[in-house]
N, C-alpha and C positions, 0 to 999 in steps of 0.2 A: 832289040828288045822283043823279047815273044809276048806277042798276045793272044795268047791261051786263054780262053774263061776259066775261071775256076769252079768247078763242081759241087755242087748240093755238098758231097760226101766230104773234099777239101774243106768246104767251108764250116763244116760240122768241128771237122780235126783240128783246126785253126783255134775254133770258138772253145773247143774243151781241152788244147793245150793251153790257152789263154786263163782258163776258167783254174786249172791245175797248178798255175806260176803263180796267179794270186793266193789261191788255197794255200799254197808253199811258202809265200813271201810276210801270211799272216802269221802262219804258224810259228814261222823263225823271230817274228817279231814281238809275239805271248812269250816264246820262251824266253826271248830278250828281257824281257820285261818281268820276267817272275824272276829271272838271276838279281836283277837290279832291285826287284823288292824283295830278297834275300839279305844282298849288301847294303839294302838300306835299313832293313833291320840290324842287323848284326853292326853298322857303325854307331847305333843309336840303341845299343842293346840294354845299358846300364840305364836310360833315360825310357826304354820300355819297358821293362824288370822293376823298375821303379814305379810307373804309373800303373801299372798290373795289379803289383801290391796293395797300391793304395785302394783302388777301383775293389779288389775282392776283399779289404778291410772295411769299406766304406758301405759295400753290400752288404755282410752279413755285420754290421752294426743296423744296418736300416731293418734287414729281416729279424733283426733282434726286437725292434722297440715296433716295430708297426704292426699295428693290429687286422686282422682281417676283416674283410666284407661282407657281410652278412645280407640273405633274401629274406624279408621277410613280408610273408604275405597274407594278407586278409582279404575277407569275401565281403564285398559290401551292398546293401539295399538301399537304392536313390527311392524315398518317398517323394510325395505329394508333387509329382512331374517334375523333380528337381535334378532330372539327368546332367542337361544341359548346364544347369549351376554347378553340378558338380566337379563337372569336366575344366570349365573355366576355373576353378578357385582351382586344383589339382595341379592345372597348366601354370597357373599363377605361382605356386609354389614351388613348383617345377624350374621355371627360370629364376626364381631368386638364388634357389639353390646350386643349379650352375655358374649364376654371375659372382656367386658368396657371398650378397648380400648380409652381413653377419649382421646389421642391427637390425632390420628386418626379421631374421632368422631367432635371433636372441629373444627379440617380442616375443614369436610364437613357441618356441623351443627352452626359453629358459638355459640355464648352464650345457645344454647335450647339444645345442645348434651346429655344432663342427661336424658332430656324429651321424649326422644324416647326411649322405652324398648323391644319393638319386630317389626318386619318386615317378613309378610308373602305374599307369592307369590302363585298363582294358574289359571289354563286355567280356562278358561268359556267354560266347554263343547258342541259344537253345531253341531254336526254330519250332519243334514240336509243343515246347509248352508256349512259345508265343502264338502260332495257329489253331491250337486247339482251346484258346482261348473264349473266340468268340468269332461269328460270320465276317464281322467286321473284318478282325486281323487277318481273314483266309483272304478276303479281296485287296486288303493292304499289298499283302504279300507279294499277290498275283501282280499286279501294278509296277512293282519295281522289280520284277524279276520277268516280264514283259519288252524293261527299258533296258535291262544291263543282265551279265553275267550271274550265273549266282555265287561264284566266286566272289568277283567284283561287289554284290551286295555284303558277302559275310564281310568283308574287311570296309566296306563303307561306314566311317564316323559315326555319318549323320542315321545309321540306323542302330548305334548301340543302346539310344533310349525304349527302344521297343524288348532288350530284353531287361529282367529285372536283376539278374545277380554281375556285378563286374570284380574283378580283382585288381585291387591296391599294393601293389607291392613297394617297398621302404626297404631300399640299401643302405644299410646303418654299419661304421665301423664300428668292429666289437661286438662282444658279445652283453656285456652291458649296458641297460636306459632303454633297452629296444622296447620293453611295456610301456616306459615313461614318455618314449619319444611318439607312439602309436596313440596312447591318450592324449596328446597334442596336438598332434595333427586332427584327429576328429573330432576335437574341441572348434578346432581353427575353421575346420569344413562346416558345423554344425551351426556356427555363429554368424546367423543371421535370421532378422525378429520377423523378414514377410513369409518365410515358411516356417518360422517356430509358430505364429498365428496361422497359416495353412493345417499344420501339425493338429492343435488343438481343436480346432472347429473338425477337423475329419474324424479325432478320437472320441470328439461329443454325438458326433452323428452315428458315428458308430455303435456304440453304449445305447442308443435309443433304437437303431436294427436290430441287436441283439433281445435284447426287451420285447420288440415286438415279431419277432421272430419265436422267441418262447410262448407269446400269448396266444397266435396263431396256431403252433403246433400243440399246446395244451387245447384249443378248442377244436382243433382237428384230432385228437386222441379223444374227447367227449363225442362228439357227433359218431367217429366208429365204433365207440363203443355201446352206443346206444343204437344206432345199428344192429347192432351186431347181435343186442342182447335183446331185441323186438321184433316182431315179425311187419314191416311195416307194407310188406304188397298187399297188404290188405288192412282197414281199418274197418271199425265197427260200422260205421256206413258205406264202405267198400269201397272207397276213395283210394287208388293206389296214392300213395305221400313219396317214397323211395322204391329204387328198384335196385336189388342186389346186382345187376348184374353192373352198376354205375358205382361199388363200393372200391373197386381198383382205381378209380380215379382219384380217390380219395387218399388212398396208400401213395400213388405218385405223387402225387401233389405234394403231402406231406414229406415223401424222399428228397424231393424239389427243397424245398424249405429248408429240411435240416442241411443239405449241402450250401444254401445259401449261406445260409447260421453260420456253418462251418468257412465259408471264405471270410466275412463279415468277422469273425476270429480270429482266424490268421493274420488279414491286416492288421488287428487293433493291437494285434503279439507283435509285426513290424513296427509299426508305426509311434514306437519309442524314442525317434528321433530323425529329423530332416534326412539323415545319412546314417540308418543301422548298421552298426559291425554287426557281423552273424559269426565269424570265429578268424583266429590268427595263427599262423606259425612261425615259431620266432626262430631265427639263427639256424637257417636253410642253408646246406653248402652253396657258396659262388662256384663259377668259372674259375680253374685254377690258372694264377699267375707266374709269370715265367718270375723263378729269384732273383731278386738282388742282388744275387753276390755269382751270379750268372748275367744278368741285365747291364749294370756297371762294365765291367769288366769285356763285356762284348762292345759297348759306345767309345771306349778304347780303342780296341782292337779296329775299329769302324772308320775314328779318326782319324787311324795311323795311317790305314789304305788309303783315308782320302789325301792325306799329307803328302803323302809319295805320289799321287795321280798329279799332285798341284805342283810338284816339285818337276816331275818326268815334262809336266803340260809348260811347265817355264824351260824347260831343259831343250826341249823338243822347237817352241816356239824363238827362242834365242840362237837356235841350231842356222835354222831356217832365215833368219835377220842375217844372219855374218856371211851366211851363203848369196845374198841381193848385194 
């Protein structure tokens, strides 16, 4: 027997003849196998001809009667620091509605409870108008955007209560009830008495800013007018009283004021409800879905391969027994 070593370069040849028989021996064995899932269609052709039929009759009856899914979304204002309430009743709704909860659903929903299929909640990220708010929120900011990405902060939960506007969307089948099902739901949000009493006591306090807000600025439009319209760096005893050159502070101040007035406004226009809608669009195209008389008709076809894989894998497996 020779004992030659075999060479790096033999043993390359070896390894990629080796590597070429198997490639070869896979090959013949797919083709094998795609003749056999030929002749196993073809002896079963009448019983797939058959199921085919039915599969693409059975589709487009379903694309007949079923209705589509509709986005529909609204912008909503969380008053009186009711973020975090909101989120939880939202979520609350959210799994009834997956589990189908229908008597649950039917409380809230009345005769349309089917018709609501999803209910998603999300902030409207605005970083500029929450920093340009106040000193406060610029150090906020800096603090968690010190500890984490600011990536990572925009998609963080726990900071969607620092913006004020979030979006409500409501997958409703059809194109009809989506007003009626929208009124529902922000019934269902709204319905509760320790922020309906939060509600009222901020709209009362409010009404009394405003008020005092006018009497201020009415008694700031006296004083520069009488300013304005006196010469007061001098009186008759030659007392300076005012000095023109301190009448700009007067103008700011009163600028100061009416912009207050003017927030003090805005809220009291929100704060019409624990959870303001501020506007909705109904019956937003979805994601288009593959058809039914396509869909069907493919879980068929899907079957049948696995049929033949189950039939080849007992064929193959029994082969192998008679061979021991």
């Amino acid at each position: 027997m020779s004992n030659t070593p075999v060479t790096n370069n033999q043993q390359e040849e070896i390894d990629l003849g080796y590597l070429l028989n198997k490639i070869s021996q896979m090959f013949k064995k797919a083709v094998k196998m795609f003749f056999e899932l030929i002749g196993f269609v073809l002896k079963f052709k009448f019983i797939i001809l058959a199921l085919l039929i039915i599969a693409i009759a059975y589709g487009y009856y379903k694309d007949l009667n079923s209705e589509t899914v509709y986005d529909n979304k609204a912008i909503v204002i969380p008053n009186f620091e009711s973020v975090d309430y909101m989120y939880a009743k939202v979520e609350a709704l959210k799994a009834k509605v997956q589990n189908r909860d229908t008597v649950f659903l039917k409380q809230i929903l009345d005769t349309n409870y089917r018709k609501l299929r999803k209910i998603e909640l999300e902030p409207i990220v605005d970083l500029y108008n929450f920093i340009s708010k106040s000193r406060e929120n610029i150090d906020i900011f800096r603090i968690f955007i010190s500890s984490q990405d600011i990536g990572e902060y925009l998609e963080e939960y726990s900071n969607s209560k620092y913006y004020k506007y979030h979006t409500l969307n409501l997958k409703i089948r059809g194109e009809e009830g989506a007003e009626i099902i929208f009124e529902k739901v922000m019934d269902y949000l709204n319905d509760n008495e320790h922020y309906s009493n939060y509600g009222k006591a901020h709209r009362e306090n409010l009404d009394l800013q405003i008020k005092e807000y006018d009497n201020m600025i009415k008694q700031f439009d006296s004083l520069i007018a009488s300013m304005s319209g006196t010469n007061y760096n001098k009186s008759n005893q030659g007392v300076s009283m005012f000095d023109y050159t301190n009448l700009h502070l007067l103008f700011e101040r009163k600028r100061d004021m009416m912009k207050e007035k003017l927030e003090a406004e805005k809220k009291l226009t929100d704060y019409v409800d624990t959870i303001k809608l501020v506007g909705v669009e109904y019956n937003l195209e979805t994601e288009t879905k593959l058809s039914s008389k396509i869909k069907y008709p493919l879980y068929v076809f899907i079957a049948i391969i696995l049929l033949f894989f189950a039939q080849y894998t007992l064929s193959w497996l029994s082969k192998i027994a008679n061979e021991d």
